[in-house]
PASEBA-1860 file (N, C-alpha, C; in nm, 3 decimals):
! residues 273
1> XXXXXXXX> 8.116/10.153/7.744/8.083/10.202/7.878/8.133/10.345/7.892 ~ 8.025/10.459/7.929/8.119/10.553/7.944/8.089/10.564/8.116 ~ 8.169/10.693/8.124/8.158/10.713/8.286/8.175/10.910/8.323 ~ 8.165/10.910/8.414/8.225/11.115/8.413/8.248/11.090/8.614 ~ 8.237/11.155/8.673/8.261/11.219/8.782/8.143/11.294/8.871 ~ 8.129/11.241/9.017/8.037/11.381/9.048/8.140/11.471/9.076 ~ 8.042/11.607/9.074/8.072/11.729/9.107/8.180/11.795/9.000 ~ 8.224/11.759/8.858/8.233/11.834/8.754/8.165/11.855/8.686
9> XXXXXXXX> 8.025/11.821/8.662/7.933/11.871/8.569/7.805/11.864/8.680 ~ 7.767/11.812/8.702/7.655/11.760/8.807/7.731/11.766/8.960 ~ 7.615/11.828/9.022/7.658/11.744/9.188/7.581/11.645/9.255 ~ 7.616/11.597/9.341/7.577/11.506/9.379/7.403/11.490/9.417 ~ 7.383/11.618/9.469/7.259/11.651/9.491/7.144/11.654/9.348 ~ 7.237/11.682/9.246/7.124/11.639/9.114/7.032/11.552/9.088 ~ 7.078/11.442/9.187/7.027/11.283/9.158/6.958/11.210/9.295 ~ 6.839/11.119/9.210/6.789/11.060/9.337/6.852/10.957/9.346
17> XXXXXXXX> 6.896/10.869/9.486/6.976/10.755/9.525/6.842/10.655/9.561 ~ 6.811/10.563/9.448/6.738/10.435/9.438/6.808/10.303/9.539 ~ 6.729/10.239/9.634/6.795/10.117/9.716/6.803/10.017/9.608 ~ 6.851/10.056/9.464/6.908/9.948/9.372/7.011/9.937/9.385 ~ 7.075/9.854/9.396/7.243/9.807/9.381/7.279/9.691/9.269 ~ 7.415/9.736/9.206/7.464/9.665/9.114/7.573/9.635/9.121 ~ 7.625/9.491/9.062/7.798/9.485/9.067/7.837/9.474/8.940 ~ 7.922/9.558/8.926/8.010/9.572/8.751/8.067/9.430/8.737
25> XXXXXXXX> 8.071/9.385/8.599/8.096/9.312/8.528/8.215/9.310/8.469 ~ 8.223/9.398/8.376/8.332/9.469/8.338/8.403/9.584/8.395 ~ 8.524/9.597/8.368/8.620/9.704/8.428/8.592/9.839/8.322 ~ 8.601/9.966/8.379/8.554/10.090/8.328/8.634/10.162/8.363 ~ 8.738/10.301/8.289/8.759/10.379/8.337/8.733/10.471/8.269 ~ 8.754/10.647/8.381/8.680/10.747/8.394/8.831/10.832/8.395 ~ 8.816/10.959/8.319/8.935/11.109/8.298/8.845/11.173/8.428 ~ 8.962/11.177/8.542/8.939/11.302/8.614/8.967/11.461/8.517
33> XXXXXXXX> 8.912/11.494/8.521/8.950/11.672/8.413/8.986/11.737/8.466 ~ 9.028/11.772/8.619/9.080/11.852/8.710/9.281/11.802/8.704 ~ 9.213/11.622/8.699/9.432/11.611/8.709/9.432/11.526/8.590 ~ 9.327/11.546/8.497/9.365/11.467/8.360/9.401/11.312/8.367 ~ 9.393/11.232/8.469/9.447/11.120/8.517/9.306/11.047/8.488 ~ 9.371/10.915/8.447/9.262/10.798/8.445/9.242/10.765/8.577 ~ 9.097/10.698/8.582/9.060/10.622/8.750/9.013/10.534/8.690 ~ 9.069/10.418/8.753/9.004/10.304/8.705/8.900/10.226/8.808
41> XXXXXXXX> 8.757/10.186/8.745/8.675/10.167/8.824/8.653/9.997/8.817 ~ 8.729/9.915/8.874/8.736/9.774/8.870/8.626/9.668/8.803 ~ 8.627/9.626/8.786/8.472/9.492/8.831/8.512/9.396/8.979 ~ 8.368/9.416/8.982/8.372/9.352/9.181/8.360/9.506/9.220 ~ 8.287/9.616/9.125/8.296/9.769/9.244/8.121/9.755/9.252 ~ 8.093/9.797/9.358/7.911/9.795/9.381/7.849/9.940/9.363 ~ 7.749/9.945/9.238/7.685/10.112/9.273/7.553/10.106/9.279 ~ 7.519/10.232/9.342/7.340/10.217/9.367/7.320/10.340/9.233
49> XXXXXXXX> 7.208/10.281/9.201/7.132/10.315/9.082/7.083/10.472/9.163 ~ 7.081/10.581/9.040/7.059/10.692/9.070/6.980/10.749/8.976 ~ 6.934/10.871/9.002/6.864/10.940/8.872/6.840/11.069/8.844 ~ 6.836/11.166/8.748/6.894/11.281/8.755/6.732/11.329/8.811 ~ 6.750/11.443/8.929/6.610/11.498/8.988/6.546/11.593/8.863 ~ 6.596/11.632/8.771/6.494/11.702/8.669/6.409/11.614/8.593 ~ 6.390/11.493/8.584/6.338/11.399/8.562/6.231/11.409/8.588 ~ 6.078/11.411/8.487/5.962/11.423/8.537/5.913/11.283/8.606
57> XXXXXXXX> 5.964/11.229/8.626/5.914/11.095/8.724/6.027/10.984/8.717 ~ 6.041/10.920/8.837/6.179/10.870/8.905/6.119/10.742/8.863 ~ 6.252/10.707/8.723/6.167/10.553/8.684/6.309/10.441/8.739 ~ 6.251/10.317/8.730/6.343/10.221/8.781/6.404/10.129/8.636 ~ 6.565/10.126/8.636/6.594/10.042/8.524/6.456/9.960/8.522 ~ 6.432/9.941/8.331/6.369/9.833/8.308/6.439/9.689/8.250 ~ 6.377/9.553/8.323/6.475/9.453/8.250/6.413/9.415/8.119 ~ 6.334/9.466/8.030/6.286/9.377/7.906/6.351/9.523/7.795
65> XXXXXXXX> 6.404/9.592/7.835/6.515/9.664/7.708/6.621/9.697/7.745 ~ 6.763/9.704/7.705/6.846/9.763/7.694/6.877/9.910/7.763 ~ 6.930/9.949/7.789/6.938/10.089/7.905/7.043/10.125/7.973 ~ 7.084/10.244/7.966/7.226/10.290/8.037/7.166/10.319/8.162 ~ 7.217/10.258/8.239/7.172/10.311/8.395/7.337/10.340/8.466 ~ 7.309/10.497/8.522/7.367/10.586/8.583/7.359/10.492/8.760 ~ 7.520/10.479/8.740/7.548/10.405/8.906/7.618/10.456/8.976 ~ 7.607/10.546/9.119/7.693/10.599/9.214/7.787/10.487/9.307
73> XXXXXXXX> 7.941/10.461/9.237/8.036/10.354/9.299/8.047/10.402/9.448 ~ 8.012/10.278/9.520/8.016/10.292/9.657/8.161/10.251/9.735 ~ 8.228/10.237/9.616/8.391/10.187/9.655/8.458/10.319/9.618 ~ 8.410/10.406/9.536/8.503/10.547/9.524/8.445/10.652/9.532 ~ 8.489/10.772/9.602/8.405/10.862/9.680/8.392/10.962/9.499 ~ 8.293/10.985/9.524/8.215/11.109/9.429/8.224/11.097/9.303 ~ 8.239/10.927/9.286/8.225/10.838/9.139/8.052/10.841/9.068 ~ 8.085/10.876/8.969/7.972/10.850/8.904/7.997/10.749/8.754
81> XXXXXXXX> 7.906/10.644/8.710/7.967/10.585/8.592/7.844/10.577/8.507 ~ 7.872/10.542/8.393/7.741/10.565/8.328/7.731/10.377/8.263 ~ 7.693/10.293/8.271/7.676/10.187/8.221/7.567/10.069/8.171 ~ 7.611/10.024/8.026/7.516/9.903/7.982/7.450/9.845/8.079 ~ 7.316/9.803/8.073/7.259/9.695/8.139/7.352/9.514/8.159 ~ 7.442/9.527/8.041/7.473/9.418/8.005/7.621/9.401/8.092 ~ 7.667/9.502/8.155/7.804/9.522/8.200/7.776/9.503/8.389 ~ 7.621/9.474/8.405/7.648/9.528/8.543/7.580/9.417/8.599
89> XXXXXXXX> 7.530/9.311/8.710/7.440/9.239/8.748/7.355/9.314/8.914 ~ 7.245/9.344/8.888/7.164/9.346/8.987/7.191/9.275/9.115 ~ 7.181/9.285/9.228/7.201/9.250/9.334/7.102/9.301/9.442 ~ 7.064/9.234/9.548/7.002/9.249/9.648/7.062/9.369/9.737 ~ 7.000/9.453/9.800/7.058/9.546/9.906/7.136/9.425/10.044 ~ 7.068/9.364/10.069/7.142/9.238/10.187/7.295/9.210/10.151 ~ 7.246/9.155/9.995/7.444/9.130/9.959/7.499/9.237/9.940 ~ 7.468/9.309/9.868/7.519/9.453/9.826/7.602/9.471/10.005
97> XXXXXXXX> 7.569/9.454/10.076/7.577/9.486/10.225/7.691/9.410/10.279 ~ 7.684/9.251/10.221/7.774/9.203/10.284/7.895/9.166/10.199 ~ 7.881/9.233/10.034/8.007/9.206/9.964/8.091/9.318/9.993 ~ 8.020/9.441/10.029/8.105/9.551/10.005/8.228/9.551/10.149 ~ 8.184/9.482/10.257/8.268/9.422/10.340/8.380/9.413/10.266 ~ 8.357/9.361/10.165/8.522/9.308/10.090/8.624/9.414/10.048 ~ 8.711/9.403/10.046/8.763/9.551/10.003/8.834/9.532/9.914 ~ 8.860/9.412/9.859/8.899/9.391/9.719/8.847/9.336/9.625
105> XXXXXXXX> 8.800/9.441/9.536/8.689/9.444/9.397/8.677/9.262/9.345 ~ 8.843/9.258/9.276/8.839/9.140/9.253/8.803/8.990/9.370 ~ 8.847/8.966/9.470/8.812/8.935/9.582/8.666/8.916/9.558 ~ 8.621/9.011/9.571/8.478/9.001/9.591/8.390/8.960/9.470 ~ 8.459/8.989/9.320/8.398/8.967/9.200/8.368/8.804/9.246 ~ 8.516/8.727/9.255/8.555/8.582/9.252/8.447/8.517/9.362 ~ 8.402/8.575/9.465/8.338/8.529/9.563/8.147/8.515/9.476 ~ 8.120/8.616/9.467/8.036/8.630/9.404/8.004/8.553/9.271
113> XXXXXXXX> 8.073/8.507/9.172/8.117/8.413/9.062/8.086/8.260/9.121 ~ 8.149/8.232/9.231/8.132/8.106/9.274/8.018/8.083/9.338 ~ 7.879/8.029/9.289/7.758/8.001/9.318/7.781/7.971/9.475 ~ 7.827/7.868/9.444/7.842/7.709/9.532/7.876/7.761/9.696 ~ 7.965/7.845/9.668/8.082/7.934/9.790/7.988/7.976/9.881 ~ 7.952/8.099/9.753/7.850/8.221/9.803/7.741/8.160/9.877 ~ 7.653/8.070/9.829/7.568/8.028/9.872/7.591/7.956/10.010 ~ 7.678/7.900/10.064/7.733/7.817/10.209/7.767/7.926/10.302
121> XXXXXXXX> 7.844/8.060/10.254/7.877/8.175/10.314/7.758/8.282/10.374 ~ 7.632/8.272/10.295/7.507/8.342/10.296/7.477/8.271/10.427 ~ 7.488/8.194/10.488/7.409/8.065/10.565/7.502/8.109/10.737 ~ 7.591/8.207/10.700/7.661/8.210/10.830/7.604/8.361/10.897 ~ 7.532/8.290/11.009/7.506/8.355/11.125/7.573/8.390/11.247 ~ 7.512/8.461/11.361/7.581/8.459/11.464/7.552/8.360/11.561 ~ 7.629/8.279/11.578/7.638/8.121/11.650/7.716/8.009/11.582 ~ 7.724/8.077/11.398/7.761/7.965/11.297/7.921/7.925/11.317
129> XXXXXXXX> 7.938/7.806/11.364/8.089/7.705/11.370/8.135/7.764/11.228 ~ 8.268/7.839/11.226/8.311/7.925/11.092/8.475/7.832/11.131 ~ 8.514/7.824/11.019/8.719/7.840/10.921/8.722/8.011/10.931 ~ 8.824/8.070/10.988/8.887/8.184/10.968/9.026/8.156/10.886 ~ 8.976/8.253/10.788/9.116/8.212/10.694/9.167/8.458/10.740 ~ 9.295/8.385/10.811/9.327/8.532/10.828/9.437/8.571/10.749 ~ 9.537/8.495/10.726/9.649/8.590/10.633/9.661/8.462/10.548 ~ 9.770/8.506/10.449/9.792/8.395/10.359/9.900/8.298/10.405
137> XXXXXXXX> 9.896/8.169/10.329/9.966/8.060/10.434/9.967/7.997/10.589 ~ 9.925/8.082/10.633/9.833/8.037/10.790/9.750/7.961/10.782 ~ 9.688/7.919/10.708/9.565/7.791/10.691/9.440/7.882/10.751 ~ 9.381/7.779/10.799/9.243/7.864/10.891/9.255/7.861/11.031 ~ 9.120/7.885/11.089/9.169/7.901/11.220/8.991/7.847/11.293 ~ 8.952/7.739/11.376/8.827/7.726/11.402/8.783/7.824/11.506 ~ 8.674/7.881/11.456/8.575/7.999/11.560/8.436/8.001/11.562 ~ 8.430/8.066/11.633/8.211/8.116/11.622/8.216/8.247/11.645
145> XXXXXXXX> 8.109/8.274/11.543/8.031/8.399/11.475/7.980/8.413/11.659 ~ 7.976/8.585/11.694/7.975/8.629/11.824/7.902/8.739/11.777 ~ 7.910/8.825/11.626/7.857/8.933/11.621/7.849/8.967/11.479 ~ 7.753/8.983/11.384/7.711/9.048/11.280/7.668/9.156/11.249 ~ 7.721/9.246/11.171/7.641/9.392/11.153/7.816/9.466/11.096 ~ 7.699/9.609/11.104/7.829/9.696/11.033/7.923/9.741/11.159 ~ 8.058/9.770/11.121/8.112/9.851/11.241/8.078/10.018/11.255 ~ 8.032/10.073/11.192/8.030/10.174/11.210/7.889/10.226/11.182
153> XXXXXXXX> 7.792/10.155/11.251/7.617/10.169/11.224/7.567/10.331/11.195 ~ 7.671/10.442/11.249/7.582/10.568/11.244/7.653/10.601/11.029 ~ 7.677/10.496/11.020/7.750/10.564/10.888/7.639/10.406/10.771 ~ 7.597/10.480/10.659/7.490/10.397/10.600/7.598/10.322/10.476 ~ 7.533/10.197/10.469/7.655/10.072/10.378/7.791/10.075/10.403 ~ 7.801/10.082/10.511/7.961/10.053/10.569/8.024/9.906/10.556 ~ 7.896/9.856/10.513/7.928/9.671/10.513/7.886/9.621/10.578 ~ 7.873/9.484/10.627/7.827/9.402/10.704/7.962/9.285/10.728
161> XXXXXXXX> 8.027/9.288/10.868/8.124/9.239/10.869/8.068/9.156/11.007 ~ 8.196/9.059/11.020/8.187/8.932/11.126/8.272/8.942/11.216 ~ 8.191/8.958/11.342/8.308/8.935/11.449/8.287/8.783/11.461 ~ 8.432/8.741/11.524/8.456/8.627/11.555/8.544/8.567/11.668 ~ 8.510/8.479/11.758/8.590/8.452/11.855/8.691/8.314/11.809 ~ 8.807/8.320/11.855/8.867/8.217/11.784/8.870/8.128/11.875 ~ 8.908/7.973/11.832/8.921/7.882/11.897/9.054/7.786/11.871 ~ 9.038/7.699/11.970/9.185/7.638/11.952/9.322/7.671/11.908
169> XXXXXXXX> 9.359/7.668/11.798/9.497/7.689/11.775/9.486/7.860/11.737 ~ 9.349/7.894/11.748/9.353/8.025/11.711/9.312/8.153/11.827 ~ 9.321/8.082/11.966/9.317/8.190/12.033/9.506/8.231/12.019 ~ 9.449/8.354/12.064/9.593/8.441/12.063/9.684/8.541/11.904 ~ 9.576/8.434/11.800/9.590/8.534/11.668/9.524/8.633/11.641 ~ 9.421/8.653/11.707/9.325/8.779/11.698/9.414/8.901/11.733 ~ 9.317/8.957/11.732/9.353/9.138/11.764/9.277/9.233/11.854 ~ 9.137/9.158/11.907/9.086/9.228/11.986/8.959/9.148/12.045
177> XXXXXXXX> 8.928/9.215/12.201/8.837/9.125/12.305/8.720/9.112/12.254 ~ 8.689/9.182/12.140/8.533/9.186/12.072/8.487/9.323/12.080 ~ 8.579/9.488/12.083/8.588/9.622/12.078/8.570/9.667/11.939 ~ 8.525/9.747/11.894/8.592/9.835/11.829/8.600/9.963/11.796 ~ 8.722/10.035/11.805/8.728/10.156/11.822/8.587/10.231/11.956 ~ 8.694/10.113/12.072/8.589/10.154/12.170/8.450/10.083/12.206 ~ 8.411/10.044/12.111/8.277/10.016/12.104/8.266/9.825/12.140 ~ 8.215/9.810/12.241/8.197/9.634/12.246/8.070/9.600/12.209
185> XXXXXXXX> 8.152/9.503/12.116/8.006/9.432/11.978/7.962/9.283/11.994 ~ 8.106/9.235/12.086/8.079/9.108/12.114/8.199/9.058/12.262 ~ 8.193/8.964/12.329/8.321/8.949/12.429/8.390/8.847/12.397 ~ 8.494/8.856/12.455/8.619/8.689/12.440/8.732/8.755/12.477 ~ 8.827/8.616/12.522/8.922/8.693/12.552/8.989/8.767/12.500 ~ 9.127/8.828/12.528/9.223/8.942/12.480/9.321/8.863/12.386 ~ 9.345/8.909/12.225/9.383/8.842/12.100/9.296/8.738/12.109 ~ 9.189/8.692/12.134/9.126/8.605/12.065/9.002/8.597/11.970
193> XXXXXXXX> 8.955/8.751/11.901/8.873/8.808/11.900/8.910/8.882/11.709 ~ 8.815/8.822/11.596/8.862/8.939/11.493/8.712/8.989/11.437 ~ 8.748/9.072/11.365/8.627/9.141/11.267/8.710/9.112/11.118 ~ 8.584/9.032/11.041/8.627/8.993/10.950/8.507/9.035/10.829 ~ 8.565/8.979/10.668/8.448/9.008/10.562/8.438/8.852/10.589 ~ 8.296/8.885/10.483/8.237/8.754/10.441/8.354/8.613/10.363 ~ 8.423/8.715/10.234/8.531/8.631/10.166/8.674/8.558/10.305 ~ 8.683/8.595/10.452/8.785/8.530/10.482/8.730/8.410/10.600
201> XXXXXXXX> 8.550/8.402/10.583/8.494/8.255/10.653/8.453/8.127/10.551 ~ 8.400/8.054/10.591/8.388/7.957/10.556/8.309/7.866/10.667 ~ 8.175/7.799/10.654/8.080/7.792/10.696/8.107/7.593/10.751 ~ 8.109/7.601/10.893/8.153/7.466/10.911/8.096/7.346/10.864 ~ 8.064/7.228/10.766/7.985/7.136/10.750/8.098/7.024/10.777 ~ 8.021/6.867/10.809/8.077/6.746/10.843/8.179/6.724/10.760 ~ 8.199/6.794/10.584/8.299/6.726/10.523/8.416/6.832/10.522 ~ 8.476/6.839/10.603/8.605/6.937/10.573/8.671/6.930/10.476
209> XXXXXXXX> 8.740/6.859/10.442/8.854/6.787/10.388/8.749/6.883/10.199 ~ 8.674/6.817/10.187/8.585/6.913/10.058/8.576/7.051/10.048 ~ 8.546/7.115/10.185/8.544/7.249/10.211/8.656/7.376/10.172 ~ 8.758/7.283/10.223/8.895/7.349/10.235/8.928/7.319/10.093 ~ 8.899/7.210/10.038/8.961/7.240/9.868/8.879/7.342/9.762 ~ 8.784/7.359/9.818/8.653/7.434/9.779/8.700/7.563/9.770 ~ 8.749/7.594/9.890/8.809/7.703/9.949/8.890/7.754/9.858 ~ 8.993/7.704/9.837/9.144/7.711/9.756/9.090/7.684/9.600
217> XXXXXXXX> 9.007/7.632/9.569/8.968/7.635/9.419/9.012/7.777/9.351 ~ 9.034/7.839/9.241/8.978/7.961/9.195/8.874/7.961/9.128 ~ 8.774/8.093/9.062/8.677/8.072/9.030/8.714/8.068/8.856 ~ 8.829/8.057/8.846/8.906/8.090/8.683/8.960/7.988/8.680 ~ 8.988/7.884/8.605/9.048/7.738/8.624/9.163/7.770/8.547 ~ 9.166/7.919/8.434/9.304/7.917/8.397/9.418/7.988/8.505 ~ 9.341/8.043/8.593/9.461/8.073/8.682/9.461/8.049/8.842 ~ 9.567/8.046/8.923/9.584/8.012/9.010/9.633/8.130/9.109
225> XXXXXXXX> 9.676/8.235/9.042/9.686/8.443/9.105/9.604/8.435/9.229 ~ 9.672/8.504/9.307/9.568/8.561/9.424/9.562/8.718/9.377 ~ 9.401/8.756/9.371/9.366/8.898/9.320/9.510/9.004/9.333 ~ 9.509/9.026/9.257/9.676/9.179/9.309/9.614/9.238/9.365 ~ 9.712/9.360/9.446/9.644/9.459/9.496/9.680/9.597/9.420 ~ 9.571/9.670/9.376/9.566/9.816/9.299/9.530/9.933/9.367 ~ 9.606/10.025/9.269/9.598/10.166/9.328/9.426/10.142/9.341 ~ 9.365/10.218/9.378/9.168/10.267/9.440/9.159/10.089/9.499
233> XXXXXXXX> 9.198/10.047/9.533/9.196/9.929/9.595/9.135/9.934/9.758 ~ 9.012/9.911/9.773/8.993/9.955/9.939/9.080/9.855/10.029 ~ 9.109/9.915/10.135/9.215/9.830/10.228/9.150/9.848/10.364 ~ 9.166/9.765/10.450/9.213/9.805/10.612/9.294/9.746/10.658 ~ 9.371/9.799/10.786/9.457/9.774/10.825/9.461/9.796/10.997 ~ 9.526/9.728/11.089/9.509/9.768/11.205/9.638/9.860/11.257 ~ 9.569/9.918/11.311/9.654/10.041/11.406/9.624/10.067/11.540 ~ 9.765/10.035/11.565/9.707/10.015/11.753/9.606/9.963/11.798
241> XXXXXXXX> 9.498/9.987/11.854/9.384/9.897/11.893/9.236/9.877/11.772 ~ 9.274/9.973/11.671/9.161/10.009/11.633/9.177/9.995/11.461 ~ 9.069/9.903/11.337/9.095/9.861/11.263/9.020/10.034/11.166 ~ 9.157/10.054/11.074/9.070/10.185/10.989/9.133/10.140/10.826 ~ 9.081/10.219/10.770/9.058/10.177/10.640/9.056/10.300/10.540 ~ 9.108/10.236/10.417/9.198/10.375/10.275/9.163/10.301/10.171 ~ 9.206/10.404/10.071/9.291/10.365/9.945/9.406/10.325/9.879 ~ 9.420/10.235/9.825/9.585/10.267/9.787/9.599/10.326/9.694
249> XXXXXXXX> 9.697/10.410/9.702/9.753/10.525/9.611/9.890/10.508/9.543 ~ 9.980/10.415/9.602/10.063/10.346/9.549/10.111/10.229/9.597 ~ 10.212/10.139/9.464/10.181/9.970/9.438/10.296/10.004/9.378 ~ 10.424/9.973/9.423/10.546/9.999/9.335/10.700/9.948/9.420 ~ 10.754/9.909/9.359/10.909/9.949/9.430/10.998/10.088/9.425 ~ 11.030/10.128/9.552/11.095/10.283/9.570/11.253/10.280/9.508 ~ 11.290/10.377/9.444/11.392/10.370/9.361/11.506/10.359/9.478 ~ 11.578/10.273/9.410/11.712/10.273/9.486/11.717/10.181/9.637
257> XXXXXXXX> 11.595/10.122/9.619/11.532/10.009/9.715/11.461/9.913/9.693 ~ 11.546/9.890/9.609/11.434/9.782/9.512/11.453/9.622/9.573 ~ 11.577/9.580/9.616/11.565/9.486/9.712/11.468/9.475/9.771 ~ 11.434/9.551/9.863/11.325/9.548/9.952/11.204/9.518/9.915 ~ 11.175/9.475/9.779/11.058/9.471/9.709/10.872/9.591/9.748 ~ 10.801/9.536/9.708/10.729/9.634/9.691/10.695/9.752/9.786 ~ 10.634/9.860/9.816/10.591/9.945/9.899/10.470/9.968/9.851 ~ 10.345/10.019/9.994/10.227/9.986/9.956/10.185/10.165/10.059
265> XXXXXXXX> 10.135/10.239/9.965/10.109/10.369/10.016/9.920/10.386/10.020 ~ 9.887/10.415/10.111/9.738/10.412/10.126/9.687/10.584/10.195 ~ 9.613/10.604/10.128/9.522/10.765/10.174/9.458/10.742/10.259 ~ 9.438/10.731/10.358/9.405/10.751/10.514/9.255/10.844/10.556 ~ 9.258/10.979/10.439/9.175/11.083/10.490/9.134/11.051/10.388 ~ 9.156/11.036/10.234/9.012/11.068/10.159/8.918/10.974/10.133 ~ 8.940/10.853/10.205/8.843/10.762/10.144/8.737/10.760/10.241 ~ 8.616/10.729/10.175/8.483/10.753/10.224/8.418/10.653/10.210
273> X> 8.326/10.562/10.324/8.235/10.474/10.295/8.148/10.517/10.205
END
């Protein structure tokens, strides 16, 4: 697999942006040449198929040969990678839409891997009786889907995320009336209210008790890990009323504070839907 960068040899404008989308398979990394530093470009990262504009005619990967197709990563700003047909799987623009919600590569690889999951999760609408699984060890939480779409509509593949109103033991864990950043997408009361990805619902059917082990399965039977979290790792996080979203830039313990175990440093300004 190789890979390079936009805007050290090419800019961005070189290339046409095809509504193909792909999810890596394999993990790839790329030499920035400006700080000599590796970037590592995960599997579970989504890119849309591109093509260089000097090209006498804008052709589309073919599937009956072999072919490096050039993918612009929509998880790292001004990524370009160059990759096998065999390293990457095709995907619909719809999912492409609602995995990238996820903000962790792996997260989202594992979701995607599990037929069975994916397929019960595809099925949740706005009205659909949902499990909110919000932090770890909290269990779930019963709600209904109030609002689907991206949060930030004037901005293109921002994701497709879920508002949700909570119920029972879960009013009062939320974070907001159905706002965001200003904007009302859906109503309910005050903390009873979240915006979530696809990977933290779970689609209500008669057999719970199946669901929830379903849930907790991994899609790797040799391990039982919850995905780590890595430097280019997309994150959000809430701040004050309003949910925004980075990179992490560092994943470490600070010297001479090591008790305290890890510290988690995230870039704020450069990351880009």
């Amino acid at each position: 697999m190789s890979s390079n960068l936009w805007g050290q040899e090419k800019s961005s404008s070189s290339y046409w942006e095809e509504r193909i989308f792909y999810l890596l398979v394999q993990e790839c990394s790329l030499l920035d040449k400006q700080t000599q530093k590796q970037i590592k470009v995960p599997r579970g990262s989504i890119g849309q198929f591109v093509q260089e504009r000097s090209a006498h005619s804008r052709s589309i990967p073919s599937k009956s040969k072999k072919v490096q197709i050039a993918l612009k990563i929509l998880d790292q700003t001004h990524t370009l990678v160059f990759v096998d047909d065999k390293d990457v799987i095709e995907i619909t623009e719809k999912l492409a839409e609602l995995l990238l919600a996820i903000t962790n590569c792996e997260e989202r690889y594992s979701l995607f891997r599990n037929k069975a999951r994916l397929s019960r999760a595809l099925q949740i609408e706005t009205g659909s009786a949902v499990r909110v699984f919000l932090r770890p060890g909290d269990g779930h939480y019963p709600g209904v889907v109030r609002y689907r779409g991206p949060l930030l509509p004037e901005r293109s593949l921002t994701g497709i995320f879920f508002g949700v109103e909570l119920l029972e033991d879960g009013r009062g864990q939320g974070f907001t009336e159905g706002s965001y950043q200003g904007k009302q997408l859906f109503r309910c009361d005050e903390e009873c209210g979240v915006f979530v990805a696809l990977d933290k619902l779970e689609l209500c059917e008669e057999d719970d008790d199946e669901l929830e082990s379903d849930y907790a399965s991994p899609v790797d039977t040799n391990t039982t890990e919850i995905p780590p979290l890595e430097i280019n790792s997309r994150v959000s996080l809430k701040i004050g009323e309003s949910m925004e979203f980075g990179t992490v830039i560092f994943c470490d313990v600070l010297p001479g504070k090591e008790s305290l175990g890890y510290f988690v440093g995230v870039d704020m300004v450069s990351f880009i839907f």
